[in-house]
N, C-alpha and C positions, 0 to 999 in steps of 0.2 A: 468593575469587572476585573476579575483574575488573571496575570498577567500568563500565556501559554507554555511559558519556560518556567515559570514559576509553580502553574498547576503539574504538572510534569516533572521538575524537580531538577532540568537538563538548563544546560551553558545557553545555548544555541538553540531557536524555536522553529529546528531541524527533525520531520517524525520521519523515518524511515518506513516506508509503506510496506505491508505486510504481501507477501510473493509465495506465501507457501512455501514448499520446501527446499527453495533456494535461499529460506532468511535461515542461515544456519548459523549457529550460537556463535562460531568464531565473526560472523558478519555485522549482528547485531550487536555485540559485545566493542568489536571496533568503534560503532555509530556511537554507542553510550561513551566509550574511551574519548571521542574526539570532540565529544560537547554535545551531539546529538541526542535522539532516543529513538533507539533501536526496539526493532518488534519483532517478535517470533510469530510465522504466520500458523494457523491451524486447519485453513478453507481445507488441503488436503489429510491430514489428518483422524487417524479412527483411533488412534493405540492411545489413551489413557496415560499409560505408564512411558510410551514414546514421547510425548509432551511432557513428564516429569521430570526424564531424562536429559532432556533440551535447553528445560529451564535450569536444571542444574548446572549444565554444562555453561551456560551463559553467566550465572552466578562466582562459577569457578576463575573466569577470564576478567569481573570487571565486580568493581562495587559501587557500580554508577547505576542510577535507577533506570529498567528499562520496562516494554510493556510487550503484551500479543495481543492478538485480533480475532476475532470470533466474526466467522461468517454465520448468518443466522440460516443461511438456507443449509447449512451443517445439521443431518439429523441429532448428533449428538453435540451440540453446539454447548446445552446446557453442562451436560457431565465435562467439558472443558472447560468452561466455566468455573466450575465446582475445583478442578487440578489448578488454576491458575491461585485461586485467590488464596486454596490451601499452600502453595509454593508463596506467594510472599505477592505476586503481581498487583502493583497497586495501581496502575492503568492501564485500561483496553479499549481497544479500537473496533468496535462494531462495522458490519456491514452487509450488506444484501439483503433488506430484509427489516421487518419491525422492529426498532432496540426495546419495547418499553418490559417484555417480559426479562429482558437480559438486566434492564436497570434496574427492574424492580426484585432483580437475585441481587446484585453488584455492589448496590449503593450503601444497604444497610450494612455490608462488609466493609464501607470507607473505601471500594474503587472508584477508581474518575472512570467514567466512558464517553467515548468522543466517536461519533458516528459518523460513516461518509455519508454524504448526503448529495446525489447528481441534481437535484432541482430546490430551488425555493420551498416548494410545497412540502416536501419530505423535512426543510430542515426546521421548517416553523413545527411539524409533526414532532420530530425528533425534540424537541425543545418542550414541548410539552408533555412528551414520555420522561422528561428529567434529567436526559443528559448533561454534563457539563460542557461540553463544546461542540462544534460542528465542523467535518472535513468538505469543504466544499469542492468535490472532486468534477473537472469539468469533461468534455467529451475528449478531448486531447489523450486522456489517460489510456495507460494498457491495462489490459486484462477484462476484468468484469463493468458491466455498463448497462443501464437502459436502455428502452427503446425512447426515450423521449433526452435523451443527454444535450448540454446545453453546452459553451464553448467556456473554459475558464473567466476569460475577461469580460465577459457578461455574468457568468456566476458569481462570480465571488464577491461584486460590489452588490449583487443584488441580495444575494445572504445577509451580506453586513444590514442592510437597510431592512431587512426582516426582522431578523432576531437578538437575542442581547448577550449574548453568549461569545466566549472567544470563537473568531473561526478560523480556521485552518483552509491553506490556499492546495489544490492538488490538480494534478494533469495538466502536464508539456512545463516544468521547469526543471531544470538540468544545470542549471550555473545562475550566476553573481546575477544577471540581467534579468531573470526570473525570478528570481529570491526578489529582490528588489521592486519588482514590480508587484508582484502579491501584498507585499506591504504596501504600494501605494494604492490599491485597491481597495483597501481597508482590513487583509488580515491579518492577524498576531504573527503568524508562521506559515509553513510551508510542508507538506508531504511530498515525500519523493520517492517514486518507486526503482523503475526504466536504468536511473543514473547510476542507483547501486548495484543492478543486475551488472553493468559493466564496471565492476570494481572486481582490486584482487583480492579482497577478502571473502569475494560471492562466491558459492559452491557450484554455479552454475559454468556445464561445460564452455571449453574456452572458445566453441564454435559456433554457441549462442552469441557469447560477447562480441566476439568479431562480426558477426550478420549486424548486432547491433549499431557498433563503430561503424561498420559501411552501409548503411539502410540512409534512405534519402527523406525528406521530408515527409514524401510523398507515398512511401513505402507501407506505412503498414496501412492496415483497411477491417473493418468491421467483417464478424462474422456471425450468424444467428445460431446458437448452440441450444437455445428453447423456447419456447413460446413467450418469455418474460426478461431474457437476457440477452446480449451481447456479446462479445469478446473482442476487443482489437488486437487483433496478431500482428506476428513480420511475416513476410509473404513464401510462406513454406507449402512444398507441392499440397499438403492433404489442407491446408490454409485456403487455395484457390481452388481446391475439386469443393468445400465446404462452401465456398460463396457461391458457387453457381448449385448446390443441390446441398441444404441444411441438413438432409435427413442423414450425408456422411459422418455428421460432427455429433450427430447423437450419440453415438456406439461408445465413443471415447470415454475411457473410466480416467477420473481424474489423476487418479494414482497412477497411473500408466504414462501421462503426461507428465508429471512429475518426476517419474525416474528419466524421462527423455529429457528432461530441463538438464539433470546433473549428467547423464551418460553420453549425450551427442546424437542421438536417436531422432536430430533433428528434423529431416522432411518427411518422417512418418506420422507427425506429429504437430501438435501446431504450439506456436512462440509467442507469449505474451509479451507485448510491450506497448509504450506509449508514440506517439508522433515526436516527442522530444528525441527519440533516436536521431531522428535528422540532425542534431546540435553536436551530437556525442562521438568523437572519434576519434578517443584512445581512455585504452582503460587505466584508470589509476588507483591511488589510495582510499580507504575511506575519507583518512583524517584528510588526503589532500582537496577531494571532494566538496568537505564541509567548509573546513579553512579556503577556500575559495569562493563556494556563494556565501559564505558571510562577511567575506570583507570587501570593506567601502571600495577598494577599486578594481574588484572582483579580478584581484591577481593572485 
C-alpha cells in the first residue's frame, strides 16, 4: 500500500479540506509551502474560467504539488473536472455523492482521487469504483454530512478493517493530539478543515474566525438543508430559525453563503464549521498550524 504523502507528493500527510470559496489560492498555496496539500474547493463554483484563474493563481505562489475537490452533487462537476486535469491537477478529492463516473474521467488521465467517505458502507463502495484512497470524514466535521454520520473514532478504525486502501482521518482534529491519534487509529493522515478557516492566510471574514476561536464544544449543531444532507454550522441567528423549521434553509443559494463567509454577512447566513472549534482559540499561521500537529510534542 502507497504511502499518503507519497501518493500526494507532500512533506506532511496534512490534506487541507476543501471549504469552498474560502480555500483561496493564497491559502492553499501556504498548506503546500509548509509540507501540507492544499486544495482549491469547487462545491460553490459555476465559472469554468473562475476555477482556471485560481489554479493559476495557486501555481504562481508555490511549486509544491497541490489538489481540488469536486462535489459530485455539483451540476457541473464534470466540466471541472475537465479545467482541473487540463491545468495540471494531479489529485482530487471527491465528495457528496457517487466517485465512480468522476474516476472513470480522472484515472485514465493519471489523477489520484481520494473520496470522503461518512460510513464503512460508502467507503468499501468507493473502493470498488477505483479510487485510490479514502477520506474517512466522521460526524464531528463541518459543513456537509449524512443523515446516518458516524463519530471519527469509531470510523476510522472501522475503514481501516474494511478496505486496503490508504485512509485519510477527517472531523474534530485541530492540533498535535488529533493528528496523533488518527494515526493510531490506523490512518495514513489527516484532513483538516475548521483549523484552517481560522488561519491568517483564510479569506474568510475575520468575524467568522473569531465566532470560531470563541465557540464551545458544544456550540455548533446539525442543520437539515435537504432531504439527503446535513450541515453542521456555528450557531448564527438563521442557523437556529433553520433547526427548528428546515424549510428556512432551502431558499439559501450557495453562492450567497459564500460571499457571507468572505464579507461578514454573518447572522444572515449560516457558518460552516466542525465541533473541533471547541479546541481552537487563536488564529495563527498555516505553516505554524501544520508544524505543530506534526511534531512529536505537538509544540
Amino acid at each position: 500500500m502507497q504511502n499518503i504523502a507519497e501518493l500526494l507528493g507532500c512533506r506532511h500527510p496534512v490534506i487541507q479540506g476543501a471549504m469552498g470559496v474560502i480555500c483561496n489560492p493564497e491559502m492553499v498555496a501556504a498548506v503546500s509551502e509548509a509540507g501540507g496539500y492544499g486544495v482549491l474547493g469547487s462545491a460553490f463554483q459555476d465559472d469554468a474560467d473562475e476555477l482556471r484563474r485560481q489554479i493559476e493563481q495557486v501555481q504562481a505562489l508555490t511549486d509544491r504539488p497541490f489538489g481540488a475537490n469536486l462535489t459530485v452533487l455539483n451540476p457541473r462537476c464534470v466540466e471541472m473536472a475537465q479545467v482541473m486535469t487540463e491545468m495540471g491537477i494531479k489529485a482530487i478529492t471527491t465528495s457528496a455523492g457517487n466517485p465512480g463516473p468522476l474516476v472513470d474521467l480522472l484515472k485514465p488521465k493519471g489523477v489520484k482521487v481520494l473520496h470522503v467517505c461518512p460510513t464503512v458502507d460508502k467507503a468499501i463502495k468507493a473502493q470498488a469504483a477505483g479510487v485510490d484512497a479514502v477520506i474517512a470524514e466522521g460526524a464531528e466535521s463541518g459543513g456537509i454530512q449524512g443523515h446516518d454520520a458516524v463519530a471519527t473514532m469509531v470510523l476510522v478504525p472501522a475503514v481501516c478493517d474494511a478496505v486496503s486502501l490508504p485512509v485519510v482521518a477527517a472531523g474534530g482534529i485541530g492540533d498535535s493530539r488529533g493528528f496523533r491519534a488518527a494515526l493510531a487509529l490506523g490512518a495514513q493522515g489527516v484532513q483538516v478543515g475548521t483549523r484552517f478557516i481560522a488561519s491568517s492566510e483564510c479569506i474568510a471574514h475575520e468575524s467568522y474566525k473569531t465566532m470560531i476561536c470563541r465557540a464551545a464544544e458544544t456550540d455548533t449543531f446539525l442543520i437539515d438543508r435537504t432531504d439527503r444532507i446535513m450541515v453542521r454550522v456555528l450557531p448564527t441567528a438563521l442557523a437556529r430559525r433553520v433547526r427548528e423549521d428546515a424549510s428556512q434553509g432551502r431558499a439559501i443559494r450557495r453562492q450567497d453563503i459564500g460571499k457571507a463567509w468572505i464579507h461578514g454577512d454573518l447572522e444572515v447566513y449560516t457558518l460552516a464549521a466542525g465541533q473541533v472549534a471547541g479546541l481552537i482559540h487563536q488564529i495563527k499561521s498555516v505553516r505554524e498550524i501544520i508544524e505543530e500537529m506534526v511534531s512529536p510534542a505537538g509544540e
